[in-house]
Backbone as CSV, one residue per row, in Angstrom:
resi,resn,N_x,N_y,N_z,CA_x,CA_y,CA_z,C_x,C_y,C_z
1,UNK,38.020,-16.469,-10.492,38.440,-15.327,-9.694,37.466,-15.060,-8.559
2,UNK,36.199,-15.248,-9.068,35.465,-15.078,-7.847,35.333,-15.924,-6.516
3,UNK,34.713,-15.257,-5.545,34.608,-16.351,-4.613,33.414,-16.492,-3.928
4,UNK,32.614,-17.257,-2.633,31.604,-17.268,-2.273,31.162,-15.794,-1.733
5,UNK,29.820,-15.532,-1.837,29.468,-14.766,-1.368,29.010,-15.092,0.256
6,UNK,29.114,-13.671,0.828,29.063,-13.503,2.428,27.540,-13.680,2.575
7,UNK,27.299,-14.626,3.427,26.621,-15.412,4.185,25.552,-13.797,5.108
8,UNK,24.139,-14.056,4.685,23.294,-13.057,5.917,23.781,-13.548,7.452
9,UNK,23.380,-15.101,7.243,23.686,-15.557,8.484,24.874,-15.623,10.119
10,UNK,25.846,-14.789,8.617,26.932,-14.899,9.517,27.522,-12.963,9.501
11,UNK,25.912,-12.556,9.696,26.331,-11.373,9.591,26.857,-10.233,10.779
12,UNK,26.679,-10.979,11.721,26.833,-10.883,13.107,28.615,-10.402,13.173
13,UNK,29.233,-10.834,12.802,30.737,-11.166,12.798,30.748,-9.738,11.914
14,UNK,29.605,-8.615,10.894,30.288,-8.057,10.278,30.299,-6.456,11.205
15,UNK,29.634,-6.502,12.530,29.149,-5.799,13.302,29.902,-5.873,14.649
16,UNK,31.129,-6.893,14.508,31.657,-7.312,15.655,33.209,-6.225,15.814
17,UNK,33.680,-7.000,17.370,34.564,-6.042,18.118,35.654,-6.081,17.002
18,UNK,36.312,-7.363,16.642,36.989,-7.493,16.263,37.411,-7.250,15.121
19,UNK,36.125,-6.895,13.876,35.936,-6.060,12.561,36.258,-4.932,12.636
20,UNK,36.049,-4.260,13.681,36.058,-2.896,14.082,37.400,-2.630,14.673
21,UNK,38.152,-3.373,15.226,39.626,-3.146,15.651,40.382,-3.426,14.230
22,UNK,39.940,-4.367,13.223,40.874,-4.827,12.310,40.766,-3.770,11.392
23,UNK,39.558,-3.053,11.055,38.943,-2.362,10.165,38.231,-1.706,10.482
24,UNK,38.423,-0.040,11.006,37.946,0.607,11.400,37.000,1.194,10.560
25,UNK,36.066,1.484,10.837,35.455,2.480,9.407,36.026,3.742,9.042
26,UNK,36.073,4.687,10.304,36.301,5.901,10.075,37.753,6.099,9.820
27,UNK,38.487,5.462,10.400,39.780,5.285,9.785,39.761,5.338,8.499
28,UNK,39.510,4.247,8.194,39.745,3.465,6.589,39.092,5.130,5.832
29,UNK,37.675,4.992,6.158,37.108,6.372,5.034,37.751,7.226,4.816
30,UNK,38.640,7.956,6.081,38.955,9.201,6.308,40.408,9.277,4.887
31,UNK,40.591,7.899,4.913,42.085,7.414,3.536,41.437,8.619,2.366
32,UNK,39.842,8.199,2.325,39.117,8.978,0.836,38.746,9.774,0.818
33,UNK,38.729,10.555,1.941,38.295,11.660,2.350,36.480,12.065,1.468
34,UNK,35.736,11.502,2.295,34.354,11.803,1.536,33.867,13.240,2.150
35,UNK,33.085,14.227,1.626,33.225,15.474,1.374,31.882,15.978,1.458
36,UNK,31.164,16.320,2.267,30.088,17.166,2.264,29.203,17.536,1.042
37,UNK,28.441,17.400,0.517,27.625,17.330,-0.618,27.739,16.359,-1.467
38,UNK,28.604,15.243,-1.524,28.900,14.373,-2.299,27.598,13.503,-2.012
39,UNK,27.143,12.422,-3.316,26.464,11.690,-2.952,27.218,10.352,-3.892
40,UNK,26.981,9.340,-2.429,27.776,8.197,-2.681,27.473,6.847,-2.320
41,UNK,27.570,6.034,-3.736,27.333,4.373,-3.375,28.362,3.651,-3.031
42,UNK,26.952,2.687,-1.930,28.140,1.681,-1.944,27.680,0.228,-2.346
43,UNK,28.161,-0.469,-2.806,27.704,-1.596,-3.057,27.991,-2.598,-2.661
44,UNK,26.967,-3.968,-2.006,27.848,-5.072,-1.211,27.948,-4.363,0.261
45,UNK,26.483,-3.481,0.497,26.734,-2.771,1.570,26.335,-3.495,2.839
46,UNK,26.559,-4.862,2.282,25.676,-5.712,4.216,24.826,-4.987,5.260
47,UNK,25.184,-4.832,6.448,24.702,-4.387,7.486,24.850,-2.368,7.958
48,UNK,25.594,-2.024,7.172,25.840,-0.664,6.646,27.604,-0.793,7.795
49,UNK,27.843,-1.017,7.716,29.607,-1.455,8.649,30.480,0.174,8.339
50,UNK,30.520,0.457,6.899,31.183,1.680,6.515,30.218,2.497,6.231
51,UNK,29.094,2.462,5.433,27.833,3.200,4.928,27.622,3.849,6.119
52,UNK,26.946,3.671,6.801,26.280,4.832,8.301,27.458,5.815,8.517
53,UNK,28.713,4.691,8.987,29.650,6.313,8.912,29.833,7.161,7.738
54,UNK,29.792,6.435,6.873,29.775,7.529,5.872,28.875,8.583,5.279
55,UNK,27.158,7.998,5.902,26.625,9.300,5.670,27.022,10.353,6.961
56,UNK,27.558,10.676,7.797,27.059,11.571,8.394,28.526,12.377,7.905
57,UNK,29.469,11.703,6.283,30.212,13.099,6.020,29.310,12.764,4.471
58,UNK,28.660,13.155,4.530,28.127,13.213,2.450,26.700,13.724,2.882
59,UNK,26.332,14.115,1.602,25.297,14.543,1.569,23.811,13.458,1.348
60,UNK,24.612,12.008,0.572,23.627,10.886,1.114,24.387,9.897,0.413
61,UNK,23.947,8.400,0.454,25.122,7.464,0.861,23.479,6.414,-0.108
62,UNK,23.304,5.679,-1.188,22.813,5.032,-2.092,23.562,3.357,-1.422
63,UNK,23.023,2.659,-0.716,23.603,1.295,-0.101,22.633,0.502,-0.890
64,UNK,23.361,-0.351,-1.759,22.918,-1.180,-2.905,23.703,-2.602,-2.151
65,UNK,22.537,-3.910,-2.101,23.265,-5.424,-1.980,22.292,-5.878,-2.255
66,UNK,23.061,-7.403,-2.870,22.046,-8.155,-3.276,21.239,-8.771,-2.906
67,UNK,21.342,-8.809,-0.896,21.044,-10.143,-0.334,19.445,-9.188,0.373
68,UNK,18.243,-9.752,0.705,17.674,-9.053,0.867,17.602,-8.594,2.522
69,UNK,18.391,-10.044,2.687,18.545,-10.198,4.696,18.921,-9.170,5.262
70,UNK,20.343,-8.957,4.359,21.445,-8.009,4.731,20.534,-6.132,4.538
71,UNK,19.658,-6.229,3.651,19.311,-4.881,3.864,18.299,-5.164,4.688
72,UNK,17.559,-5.884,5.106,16.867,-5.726,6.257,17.701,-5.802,7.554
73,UNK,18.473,-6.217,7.752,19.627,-5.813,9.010,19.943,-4.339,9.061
74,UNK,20.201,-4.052,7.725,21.019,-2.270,7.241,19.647,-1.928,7.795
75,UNK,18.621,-1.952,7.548,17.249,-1.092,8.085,17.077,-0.796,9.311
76,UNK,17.138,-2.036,9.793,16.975,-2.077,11.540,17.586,-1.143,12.113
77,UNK,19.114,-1.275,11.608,20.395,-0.178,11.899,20.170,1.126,11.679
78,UNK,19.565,1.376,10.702,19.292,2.948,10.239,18.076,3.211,11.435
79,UNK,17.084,1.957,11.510,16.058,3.167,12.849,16.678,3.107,13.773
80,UNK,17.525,2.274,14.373,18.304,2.572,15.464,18.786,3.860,15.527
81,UNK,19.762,3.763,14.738,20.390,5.133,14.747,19.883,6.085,14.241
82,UNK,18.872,6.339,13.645,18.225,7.514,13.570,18.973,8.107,11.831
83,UNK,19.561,7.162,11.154,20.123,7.475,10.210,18.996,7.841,9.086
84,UNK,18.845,9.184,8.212,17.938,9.286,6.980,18.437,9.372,5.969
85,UNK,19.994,9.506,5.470,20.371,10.073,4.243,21.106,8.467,3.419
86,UNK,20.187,7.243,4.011,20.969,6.558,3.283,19.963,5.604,2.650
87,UNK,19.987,5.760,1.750,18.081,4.643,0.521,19.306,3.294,0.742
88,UNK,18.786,2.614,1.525,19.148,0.899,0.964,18.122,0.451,-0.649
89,UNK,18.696,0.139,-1.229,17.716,-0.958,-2.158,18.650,-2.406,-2.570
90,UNK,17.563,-3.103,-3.089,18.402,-4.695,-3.756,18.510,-4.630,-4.892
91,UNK,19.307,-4.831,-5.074,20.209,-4.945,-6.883,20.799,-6.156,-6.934
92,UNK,21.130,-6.125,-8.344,21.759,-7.466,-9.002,23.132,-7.371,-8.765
93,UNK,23.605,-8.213,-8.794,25.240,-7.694,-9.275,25.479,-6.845,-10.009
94,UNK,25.235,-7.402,-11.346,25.837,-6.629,-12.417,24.220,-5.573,-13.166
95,UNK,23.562,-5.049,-12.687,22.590,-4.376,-12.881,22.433,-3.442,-11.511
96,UNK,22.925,-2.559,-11.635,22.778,-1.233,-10.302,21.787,-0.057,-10.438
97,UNK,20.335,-0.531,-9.559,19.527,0.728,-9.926,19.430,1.750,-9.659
98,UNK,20.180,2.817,-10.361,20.645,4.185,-10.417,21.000,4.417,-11.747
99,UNK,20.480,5.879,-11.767,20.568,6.462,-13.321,21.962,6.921,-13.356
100,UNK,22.243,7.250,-14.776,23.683,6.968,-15.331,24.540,8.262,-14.738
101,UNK,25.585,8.315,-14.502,26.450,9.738,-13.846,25.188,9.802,-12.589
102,UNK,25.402,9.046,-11.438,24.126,9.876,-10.838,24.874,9.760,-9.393
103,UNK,26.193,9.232,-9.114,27.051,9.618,-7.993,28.739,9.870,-8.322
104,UNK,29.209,10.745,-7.028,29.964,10.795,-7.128,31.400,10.212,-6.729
105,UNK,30.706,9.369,-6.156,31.260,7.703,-5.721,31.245,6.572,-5.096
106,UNK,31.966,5.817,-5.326,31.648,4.463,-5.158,31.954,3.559,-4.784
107,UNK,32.013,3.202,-3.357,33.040,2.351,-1.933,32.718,0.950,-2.613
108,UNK,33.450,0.224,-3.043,33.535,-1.693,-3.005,34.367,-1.744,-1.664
109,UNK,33.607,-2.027,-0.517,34.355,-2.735,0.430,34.473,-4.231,0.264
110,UNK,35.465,-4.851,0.819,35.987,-5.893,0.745,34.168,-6.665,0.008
111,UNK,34.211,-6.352,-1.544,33.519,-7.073,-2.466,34.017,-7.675,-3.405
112,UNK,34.834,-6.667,-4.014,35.086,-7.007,-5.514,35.685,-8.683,-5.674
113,UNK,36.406,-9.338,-4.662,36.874,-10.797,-5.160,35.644,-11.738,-4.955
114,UNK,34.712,-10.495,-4.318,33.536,-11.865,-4.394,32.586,-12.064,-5.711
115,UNK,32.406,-11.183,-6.611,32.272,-10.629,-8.230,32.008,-12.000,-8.403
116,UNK,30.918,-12.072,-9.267,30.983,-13.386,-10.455,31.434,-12.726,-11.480
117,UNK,31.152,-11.796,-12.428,31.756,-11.139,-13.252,32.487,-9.619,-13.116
118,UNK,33.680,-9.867,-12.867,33.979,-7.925,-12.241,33.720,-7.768,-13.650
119,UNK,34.240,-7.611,-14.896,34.213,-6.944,-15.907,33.091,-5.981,-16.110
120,UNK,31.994,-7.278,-16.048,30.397,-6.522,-16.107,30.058,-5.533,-14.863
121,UNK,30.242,-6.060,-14.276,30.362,-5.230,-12.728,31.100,-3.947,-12.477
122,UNK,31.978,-4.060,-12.552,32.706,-2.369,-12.965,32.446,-1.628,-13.941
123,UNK,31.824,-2.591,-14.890,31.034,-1.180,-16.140,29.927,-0.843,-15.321
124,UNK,29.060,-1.624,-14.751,27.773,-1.191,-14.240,28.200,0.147,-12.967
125,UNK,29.582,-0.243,-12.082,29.959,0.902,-11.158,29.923,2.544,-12.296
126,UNK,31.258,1.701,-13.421,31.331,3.397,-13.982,30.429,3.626,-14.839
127,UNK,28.885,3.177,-15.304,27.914,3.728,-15.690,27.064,4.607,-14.537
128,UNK,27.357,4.311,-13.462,26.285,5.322,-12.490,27.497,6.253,-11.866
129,UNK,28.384,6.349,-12.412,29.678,6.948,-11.691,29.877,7.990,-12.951
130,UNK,29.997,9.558,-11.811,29.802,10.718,-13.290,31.400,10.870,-13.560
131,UNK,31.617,11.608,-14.650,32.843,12.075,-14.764,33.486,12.350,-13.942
132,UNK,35.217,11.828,-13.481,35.907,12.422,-13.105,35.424,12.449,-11.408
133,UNK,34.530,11.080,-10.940,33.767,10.916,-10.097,34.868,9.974,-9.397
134,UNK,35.075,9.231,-8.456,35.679,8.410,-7.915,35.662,6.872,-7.687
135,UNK,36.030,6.176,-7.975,35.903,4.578,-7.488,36.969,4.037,-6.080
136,UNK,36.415,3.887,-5.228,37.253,3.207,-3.853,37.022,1.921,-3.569
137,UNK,38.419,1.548,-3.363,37.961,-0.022,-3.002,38.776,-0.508,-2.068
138,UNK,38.479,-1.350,-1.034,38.943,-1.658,0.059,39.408,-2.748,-0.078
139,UNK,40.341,-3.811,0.092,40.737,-5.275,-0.711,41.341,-5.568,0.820
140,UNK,41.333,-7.023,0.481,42.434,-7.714,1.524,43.496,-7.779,0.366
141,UNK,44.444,-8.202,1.470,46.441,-8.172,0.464,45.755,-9.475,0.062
142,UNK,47.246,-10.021,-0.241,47.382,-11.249,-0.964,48.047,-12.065,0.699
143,UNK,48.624,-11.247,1.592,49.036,-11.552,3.013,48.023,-11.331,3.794
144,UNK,48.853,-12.080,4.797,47.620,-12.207,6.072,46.534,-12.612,6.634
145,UNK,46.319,-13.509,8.139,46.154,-14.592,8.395,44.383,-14.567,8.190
146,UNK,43.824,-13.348,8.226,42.592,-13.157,8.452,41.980,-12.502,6.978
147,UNK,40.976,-13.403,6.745,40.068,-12.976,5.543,39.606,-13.992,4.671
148,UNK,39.233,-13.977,3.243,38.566,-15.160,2.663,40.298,-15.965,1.751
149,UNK,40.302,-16.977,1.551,40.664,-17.952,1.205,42.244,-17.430,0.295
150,UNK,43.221,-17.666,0.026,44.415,-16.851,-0.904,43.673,-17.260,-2.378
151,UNK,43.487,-17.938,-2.908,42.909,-18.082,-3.730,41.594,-17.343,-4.413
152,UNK,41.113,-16.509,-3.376,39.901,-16.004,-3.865,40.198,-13.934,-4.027
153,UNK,41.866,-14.022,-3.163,41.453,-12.820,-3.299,42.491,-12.369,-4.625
154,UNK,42.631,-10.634,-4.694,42.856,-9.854,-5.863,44.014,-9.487,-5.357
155,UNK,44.735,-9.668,-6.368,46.101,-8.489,-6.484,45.781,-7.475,-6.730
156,UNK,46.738,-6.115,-5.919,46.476,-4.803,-6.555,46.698,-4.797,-8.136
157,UNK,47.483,-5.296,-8.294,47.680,-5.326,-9.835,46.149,-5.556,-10.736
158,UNK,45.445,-7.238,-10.250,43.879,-7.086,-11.068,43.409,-6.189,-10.594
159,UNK,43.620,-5.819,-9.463,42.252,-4.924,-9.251,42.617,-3.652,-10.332
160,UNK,44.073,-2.901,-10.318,43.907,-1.839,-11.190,44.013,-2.609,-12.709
161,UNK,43.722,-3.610,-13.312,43.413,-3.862,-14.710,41.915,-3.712,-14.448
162,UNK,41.303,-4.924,-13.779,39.323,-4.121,-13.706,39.016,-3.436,-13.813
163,UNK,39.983,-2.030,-13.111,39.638,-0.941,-12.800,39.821,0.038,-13.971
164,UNK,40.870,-0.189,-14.667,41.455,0.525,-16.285,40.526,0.205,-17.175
165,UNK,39.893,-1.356,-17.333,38.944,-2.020,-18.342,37.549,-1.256,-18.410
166,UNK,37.686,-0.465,-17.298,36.245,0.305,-17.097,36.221,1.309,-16.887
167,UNK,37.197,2.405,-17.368,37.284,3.147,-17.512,37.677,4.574,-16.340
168,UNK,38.614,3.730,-15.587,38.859,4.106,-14.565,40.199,4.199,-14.237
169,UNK,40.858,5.270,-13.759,42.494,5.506,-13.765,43.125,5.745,-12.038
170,UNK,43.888,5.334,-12.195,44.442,4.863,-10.506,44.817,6.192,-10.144
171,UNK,45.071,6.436,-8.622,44.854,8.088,-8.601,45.501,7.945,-7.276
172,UNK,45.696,6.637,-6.141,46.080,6.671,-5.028,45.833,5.274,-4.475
173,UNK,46.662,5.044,-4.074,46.549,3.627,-2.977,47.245,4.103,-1.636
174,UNK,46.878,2.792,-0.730,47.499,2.818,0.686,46.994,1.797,1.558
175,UNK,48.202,1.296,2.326,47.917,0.369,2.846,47.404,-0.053,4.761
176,UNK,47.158,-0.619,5.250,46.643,-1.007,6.482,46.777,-2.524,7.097
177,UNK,47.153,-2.293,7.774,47.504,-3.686,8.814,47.076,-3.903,10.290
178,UNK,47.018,-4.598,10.288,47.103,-4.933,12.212,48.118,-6.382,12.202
179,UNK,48.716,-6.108,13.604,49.677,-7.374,13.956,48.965,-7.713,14.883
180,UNK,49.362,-9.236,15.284,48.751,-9.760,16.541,50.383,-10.481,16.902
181,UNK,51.011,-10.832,17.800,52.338,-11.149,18.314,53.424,-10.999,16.944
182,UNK,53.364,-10.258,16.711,54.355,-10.213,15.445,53.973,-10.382,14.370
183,UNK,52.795,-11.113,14.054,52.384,-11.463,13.215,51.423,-11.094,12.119
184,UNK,51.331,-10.724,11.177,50.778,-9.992,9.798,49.400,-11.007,9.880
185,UNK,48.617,-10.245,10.727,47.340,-10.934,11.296,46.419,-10.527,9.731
186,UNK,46.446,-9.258,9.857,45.394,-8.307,8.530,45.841,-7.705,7.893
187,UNK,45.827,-7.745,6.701,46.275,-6.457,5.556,45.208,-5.949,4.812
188,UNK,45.206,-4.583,4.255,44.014,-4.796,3.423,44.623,-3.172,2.363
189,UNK,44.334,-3.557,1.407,44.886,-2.431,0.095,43.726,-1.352,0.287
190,UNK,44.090,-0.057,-0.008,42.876,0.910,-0.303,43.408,1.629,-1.669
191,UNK,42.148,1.458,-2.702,42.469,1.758,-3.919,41.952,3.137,-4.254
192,UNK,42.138,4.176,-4.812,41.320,5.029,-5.150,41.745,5.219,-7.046
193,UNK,40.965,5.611,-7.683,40.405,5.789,-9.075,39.549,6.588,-9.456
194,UNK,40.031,7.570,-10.465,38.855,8.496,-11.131,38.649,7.623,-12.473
195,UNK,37.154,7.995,-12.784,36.530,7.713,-13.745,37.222,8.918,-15.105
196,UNK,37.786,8.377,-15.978,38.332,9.388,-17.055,36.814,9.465,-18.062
């Protein structure tokens, strides 16, 4: 199920025009509406692409990846912008350092098909995820010309079994596209889930 993980090197492309027309941030967030005092991870947070916008609606924004490149890129970005409410650190996959119930949610942008183990991996989300706290996840479809491989990605369907296996109950989806001449260029699922 899994697939390769995203490249530091090719991190350039995650900061580009064309990410940003396909996949807006503030768009996409605004689907989850993040909320003023909330404090929220994200994990698989590369270069901070959704994270930065998202701290300036939360009260602080926990950007957890594994790669160490990618949070030194996210750094650079934060003195640029003058961003303070967001702690990058490096974590494992399936080991997330944050104490247990200690946000109130938890963005997988286009990560979860890259998982070596989701099982383990979504327990580790809903162990730092408090009651009745939220899980969001951003997916490519199973359509459309742009993204990683058909083979690598998730049906809404796995994604809400991962998401049930860990204790997590579906609460809202919705979808997003861009065309390019007619054509079903991008799709991408937005999942939302409370932690029961």
């Amino acid at each position: 199920m899994a697939g390769h993980k995203y490249e530091a090197e090719k991190a350039g492309h995650l900061e580009g025009r064309l990410r940003r027309f396909l996949a807006p941030p503030n768009a996409l967030l605004s689907r989850f509406v993040p909320l003023p005092g909330e404090i929220w991870a994200e994990v698989g947070v590369g270069t901070g692409f959704f994270a930065i916008p998202l701290a300036a609606r939360v009260e602080k924004v926990h950007a957890l990846d594994l790669n160490e490149k990618m949070l030194a890129l996210l750094r650079r970005n934060l003195l640029e912008k003058q961003v303070q409410n967001i702690e990058a650190v490096k974590s494992d996959e399936s080991t997330l350092p944050l104490p247990d119930s200690s946000v109130d949610a938890v963005l997988l942008a286009f990560v979860l098909h890259e998982v070596d183990e989701p099982e383990r991996f979504l327990a580790e989300v809903a162990r730092i995820t408090r009651t009745g706290g939220r899980l969001c996840v951003i997916e490519f479809t199973e359509s459309g010309l742009f993204g990683p491989p058909q083979d690598e990605r998730l049906t809404t369907q796995q994604i809400n079994d991962l998401a049930a296996g860990a204790g997590f109950e579906s609460s809202r989806a919705w979808s997003w596209q861009r065309r390019l001449l007619g054509w079903k260029y991008f799709g991408l699922a937005g999942i939302e889930y409370r932690k029961l």
